[in-house]
C-alpha positions in Angstrom: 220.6 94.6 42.5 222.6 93.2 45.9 224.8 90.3 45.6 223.5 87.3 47.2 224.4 86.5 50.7 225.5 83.4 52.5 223.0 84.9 55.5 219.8 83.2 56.1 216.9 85.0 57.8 214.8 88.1 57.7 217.6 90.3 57.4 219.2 89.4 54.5 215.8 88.9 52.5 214.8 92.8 53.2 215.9 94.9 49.8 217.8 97.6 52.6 220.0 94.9 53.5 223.8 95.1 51.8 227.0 94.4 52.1 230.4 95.8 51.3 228.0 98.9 49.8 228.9 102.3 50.9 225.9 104.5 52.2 225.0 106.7 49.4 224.9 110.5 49.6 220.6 110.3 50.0 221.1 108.5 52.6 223.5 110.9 54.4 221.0 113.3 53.6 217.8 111.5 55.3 219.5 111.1 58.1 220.5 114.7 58.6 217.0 115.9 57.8 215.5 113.4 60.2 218.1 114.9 63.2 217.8 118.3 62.4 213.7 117.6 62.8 214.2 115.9 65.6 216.6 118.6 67.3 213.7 121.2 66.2 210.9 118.9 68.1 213.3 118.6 71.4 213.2 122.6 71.2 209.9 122.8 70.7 209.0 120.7 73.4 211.3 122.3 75.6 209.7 125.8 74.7 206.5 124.6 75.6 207.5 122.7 79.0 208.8 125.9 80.1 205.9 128.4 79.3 203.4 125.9 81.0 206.0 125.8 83.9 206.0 129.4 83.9 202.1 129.6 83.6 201.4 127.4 86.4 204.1 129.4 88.5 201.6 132.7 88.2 199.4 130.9 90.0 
């Protein structure tokens, strides 16, 4: 599957460890997903912040 390593510890015994491997395209795409969901909970957040901040302000 990986070539071996010349690496001892944790690291190199976990299967997502690899060298001299280009990323592959899934991965590309997890990360993208997982920053666009993130980017979509930071705006969400933010939405909410400012409606409670604008709640409390009526008061």
């Amino acid at each position: 599957m990986h070539e071996e390593s010349d690496r001892e510890g944790p690291a190199s015994k976990s299967p997502s460890f690899r060298r001299h491997n280009p990323p592959d395209a899934s991965d590309f795409r997890s990360r993208l997903a997982i920053g666009a969901h993130a980017l979509l909970i930071s705006l969400a957040a933010g939405a909410v912040t400012a409606l409670l901040s604008g709640a409390l302000r009526a008061f």
